[in-house]
VEXDREN-2710 file (C-alpha; in Angstrom, 1 decimal):
% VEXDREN-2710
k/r/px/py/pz
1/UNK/9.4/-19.8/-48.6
2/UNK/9.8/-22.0/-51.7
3/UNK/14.0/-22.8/-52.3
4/UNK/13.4/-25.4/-54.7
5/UNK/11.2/-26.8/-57.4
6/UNK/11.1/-30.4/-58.5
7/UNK/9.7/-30.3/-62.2
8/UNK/9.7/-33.5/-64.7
9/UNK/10.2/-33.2/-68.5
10/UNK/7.9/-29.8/-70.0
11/UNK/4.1/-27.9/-68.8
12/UNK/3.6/-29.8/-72.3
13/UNK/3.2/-33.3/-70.3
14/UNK/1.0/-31.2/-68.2
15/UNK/-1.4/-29.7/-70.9
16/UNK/-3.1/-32.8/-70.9
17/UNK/-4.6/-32.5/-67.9
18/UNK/-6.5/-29.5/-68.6
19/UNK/-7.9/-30.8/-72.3
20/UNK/-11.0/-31.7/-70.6
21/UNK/-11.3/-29.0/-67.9
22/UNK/-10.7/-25.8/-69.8
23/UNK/-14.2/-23.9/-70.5
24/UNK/-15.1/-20.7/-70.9
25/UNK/-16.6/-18.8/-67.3
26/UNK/-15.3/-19.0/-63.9
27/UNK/-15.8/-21.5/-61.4
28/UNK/-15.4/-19.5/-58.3
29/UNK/-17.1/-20.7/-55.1
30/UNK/-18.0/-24.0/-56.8
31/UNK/-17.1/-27.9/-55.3
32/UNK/-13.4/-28.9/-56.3
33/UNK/-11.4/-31.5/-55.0
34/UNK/-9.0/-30.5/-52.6
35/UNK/-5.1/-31.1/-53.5
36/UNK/-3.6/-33.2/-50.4
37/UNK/-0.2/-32.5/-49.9
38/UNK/2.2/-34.0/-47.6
39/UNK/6.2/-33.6/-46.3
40/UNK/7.8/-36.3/-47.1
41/UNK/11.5/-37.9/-48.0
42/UNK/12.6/-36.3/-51.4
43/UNK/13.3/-37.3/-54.6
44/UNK/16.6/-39.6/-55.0
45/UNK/19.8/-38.6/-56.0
46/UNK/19.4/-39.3/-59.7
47/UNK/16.3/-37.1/-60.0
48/UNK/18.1/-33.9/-58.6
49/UNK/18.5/-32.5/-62.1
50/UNK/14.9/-31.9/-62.3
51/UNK/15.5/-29.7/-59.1
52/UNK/15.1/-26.1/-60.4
53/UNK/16.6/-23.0/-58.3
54/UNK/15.9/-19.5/-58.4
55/UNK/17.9/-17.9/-61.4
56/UNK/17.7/-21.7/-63.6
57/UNK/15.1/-21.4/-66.1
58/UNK/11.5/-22.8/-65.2
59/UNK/8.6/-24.6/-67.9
60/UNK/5.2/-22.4/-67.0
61/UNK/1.4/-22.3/-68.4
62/UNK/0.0/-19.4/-69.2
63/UNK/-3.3/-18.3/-71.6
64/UNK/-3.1/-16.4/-74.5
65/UNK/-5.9/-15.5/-76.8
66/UNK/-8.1/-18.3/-75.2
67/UNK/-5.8/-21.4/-75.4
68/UNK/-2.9/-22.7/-73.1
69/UNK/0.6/-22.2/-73.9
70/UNK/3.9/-23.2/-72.5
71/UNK/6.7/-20.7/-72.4
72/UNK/10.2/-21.4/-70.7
73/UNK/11.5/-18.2/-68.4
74/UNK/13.9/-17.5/-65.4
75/UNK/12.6/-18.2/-62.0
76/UNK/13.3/-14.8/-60.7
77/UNK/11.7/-11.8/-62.3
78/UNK/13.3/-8.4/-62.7
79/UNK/10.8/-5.5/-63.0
80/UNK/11.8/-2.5/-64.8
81/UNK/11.5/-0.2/-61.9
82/UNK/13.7/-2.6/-59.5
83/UNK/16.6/-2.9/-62.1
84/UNK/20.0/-2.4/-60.4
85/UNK/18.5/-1.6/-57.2
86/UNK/17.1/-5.0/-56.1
87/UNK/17.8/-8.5/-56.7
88/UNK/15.6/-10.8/-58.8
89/UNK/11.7/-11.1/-57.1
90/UNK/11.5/-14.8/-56.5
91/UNK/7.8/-14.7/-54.5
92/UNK/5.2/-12.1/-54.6
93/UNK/2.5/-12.4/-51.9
94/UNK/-1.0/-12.6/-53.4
95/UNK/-2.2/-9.3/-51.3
96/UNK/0.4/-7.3/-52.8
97/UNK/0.1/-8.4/-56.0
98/UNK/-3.6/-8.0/-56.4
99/UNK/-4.2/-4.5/-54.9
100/UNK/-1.3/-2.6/-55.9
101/UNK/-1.3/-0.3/-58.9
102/UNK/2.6/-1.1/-59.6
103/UNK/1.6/-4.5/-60.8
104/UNK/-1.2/-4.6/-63.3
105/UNK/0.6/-4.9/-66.3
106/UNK/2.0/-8.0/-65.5
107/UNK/-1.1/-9.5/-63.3
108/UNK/-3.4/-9.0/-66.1
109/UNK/-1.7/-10.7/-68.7
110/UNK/1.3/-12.7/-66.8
111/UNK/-0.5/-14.8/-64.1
112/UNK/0.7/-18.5/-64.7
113/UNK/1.1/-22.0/-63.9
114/UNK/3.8/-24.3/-62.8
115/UNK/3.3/-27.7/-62.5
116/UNK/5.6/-29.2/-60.0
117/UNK/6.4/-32.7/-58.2
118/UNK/7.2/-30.9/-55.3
119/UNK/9.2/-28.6/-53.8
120/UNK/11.7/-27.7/-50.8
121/UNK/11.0/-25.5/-48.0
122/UNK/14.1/-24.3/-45.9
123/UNK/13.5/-23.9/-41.7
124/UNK/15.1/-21.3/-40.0
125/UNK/18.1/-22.7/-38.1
126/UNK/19.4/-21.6/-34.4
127/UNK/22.4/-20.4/-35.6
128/UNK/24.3/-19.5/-39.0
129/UNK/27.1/-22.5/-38.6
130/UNK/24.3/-25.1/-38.2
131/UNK/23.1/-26.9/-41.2
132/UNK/19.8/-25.1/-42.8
133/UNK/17.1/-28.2/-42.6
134/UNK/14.6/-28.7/-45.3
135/UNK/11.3/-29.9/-45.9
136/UNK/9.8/-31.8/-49.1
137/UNK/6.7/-31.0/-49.4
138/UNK/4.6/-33.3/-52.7
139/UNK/1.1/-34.7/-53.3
140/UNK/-0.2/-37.7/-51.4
141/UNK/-1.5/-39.0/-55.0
142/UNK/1.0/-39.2/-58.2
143/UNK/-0.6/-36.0/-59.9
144/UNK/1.0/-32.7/-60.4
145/UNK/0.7/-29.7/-58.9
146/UNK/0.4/-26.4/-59.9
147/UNK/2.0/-23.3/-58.3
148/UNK/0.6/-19.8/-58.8
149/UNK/2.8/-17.2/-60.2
150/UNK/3.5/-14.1/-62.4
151/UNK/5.8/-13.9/-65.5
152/UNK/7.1/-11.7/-67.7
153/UNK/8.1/-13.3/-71.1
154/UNK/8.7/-11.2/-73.7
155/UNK/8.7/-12.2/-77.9
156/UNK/12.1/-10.8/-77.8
157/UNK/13.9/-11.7/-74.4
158/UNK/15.4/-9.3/-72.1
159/UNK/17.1/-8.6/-68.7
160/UNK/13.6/-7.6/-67.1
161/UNK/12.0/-11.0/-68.2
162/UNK/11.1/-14.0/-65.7
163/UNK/8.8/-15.6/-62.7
164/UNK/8.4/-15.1/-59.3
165/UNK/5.6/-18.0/-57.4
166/UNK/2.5/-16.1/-55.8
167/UNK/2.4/-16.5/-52.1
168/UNK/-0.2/-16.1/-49.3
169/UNK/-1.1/-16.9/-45.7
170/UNK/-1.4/-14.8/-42.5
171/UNK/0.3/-11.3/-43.8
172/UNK/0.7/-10.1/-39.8
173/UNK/3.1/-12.9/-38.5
174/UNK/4.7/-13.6/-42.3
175/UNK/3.8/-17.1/-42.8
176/UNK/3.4/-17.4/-46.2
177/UNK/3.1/-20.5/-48.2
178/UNK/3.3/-20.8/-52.2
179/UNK/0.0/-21.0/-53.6
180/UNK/-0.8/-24.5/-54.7
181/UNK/-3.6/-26.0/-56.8
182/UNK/-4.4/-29.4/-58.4
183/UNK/-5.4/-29.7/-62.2
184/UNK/-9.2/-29.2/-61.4
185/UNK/-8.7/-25.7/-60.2
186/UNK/-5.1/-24.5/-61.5
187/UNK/-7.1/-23.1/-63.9
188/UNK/-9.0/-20.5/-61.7
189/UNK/-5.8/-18.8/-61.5
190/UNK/-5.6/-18.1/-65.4
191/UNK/-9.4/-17.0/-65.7
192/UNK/-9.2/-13.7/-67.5
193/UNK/-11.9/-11.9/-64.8
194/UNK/-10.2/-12.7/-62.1
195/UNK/-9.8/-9.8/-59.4
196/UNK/-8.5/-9.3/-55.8
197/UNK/-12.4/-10.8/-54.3
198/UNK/-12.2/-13.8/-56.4
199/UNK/-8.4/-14.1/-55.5
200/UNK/-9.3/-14.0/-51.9
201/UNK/-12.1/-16.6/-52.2
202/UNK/-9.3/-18.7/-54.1
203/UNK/-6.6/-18.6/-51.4
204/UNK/-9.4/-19.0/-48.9
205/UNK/-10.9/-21.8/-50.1
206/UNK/-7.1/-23.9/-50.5
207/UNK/-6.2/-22.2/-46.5
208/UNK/-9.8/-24.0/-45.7
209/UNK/-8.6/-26.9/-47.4
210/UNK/-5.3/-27.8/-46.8
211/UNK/-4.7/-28.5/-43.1
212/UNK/-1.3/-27.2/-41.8
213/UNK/1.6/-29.3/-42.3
214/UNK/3.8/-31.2/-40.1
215/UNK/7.3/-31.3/-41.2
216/UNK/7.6/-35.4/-40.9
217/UNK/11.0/-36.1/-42.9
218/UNK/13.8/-33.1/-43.5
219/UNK/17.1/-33.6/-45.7
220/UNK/20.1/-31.0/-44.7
221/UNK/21.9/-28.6/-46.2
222/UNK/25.2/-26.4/-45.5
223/UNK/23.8/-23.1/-44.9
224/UNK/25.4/-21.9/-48.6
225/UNK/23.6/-23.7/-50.7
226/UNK/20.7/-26.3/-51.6
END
């Protein structure tokens, strides 16, 4: 599960990559090229204050009334029905999210990009003294990626509003990774039609893609904190 976001500067330095991708239709099932990502050594000490953690406030892409927008929101979004009862949802599994009644206000109108650098990964430790151990995961080519995810951003701000990144992956044994695109099809995610088939042939096509990673280079980490 995704601990930690690496984002540079605005989704405004991003928009540019869609200027000459963006068209009307859906381009489901067609030829894309495939996003390679690798685990690598992080970004250097002077970069960590473009590291983003859950509850710090996160630059997204969405689509509203045909054009691209970027909107600023809290990674960690508080629906009005989990109020006081559960903390902030950070990840959302793609199944979930897609069949389940509870969430179509929010996955009609709130699906959403954020481009990233990278991000961190924790591993599960042996014991709860040991130091949690981390993986960096980025693209083998100096291009952004785009993470799937849901917001809620309201005109006038309020306790309910924020983000949580859209997961998927094998739903029986848990594994499941943040949903990851390059420019060329980040924007499949905001297509206005989509529905739980084209969201499976999405995920199943990056799963088919992306070849499982091998944690190469870790950084540590007390247990408490990033």
């Amino acid at each position: 599960m995704c601990d930690g976001l690496v984002q540079h500067g605005s989704s405004k330095d991003s928009l540019a990559y869609f200027a000459q991708r963006d068209s009307p239709g859906s381009r489901f099932g067609t030829s894309v090229t495939p996003l390679e990502l690798c685990v690598t050594t992080p970004p250097k000490t002077q970069e960590q204050h473009s590291l983003i953690k859950p509850n710090m406030q996160v630059s997204a892409i969405r689509r509203r009334g045909g054009h691209l927008e970027c909107i600023k929101v809290r990674w960690g979004w508080s629906p009005i029905w989990s109020v006081g009862t559960m903390p902030p949802l950070t990840h959302l599994p793609l199944h979930l999210v897609m069949r389940s009644k509870v969430f179509d206000p929010i996955k009609h109108e709130g699906r959403v990009l954020v481009a990233v650098e990278g991000w961190y990964e924790a591993q599960a430790s042996s014991s709860p003294s040991q130091a949690q151990r981390l993986t960096y995961t980025t693209a083998r080519q100096s291009t952004p990626i785009f993470l799937a995810a849901l917001a809620q951003a309201s005109e006038t701000p309020f306790g309910c509003d924020g983000l949580a990144l859209i997961t998927y992956g094998d739903i029986a044994n848990q594994q499941q990774r943040v949903l990851a695109f390059s420019a060329e099809e980040a924007l499949d995610w905001l297509a206005p039609e989509l529905g739980w088939e084209q969201a499976q042939q999405l995920a199943a096509r990056l799963n088919g893609a992306q070849p499982p990673l091998e944690p190469t280079m870790t950084t540590q980490r007390p247990a408490q904190g990033l």
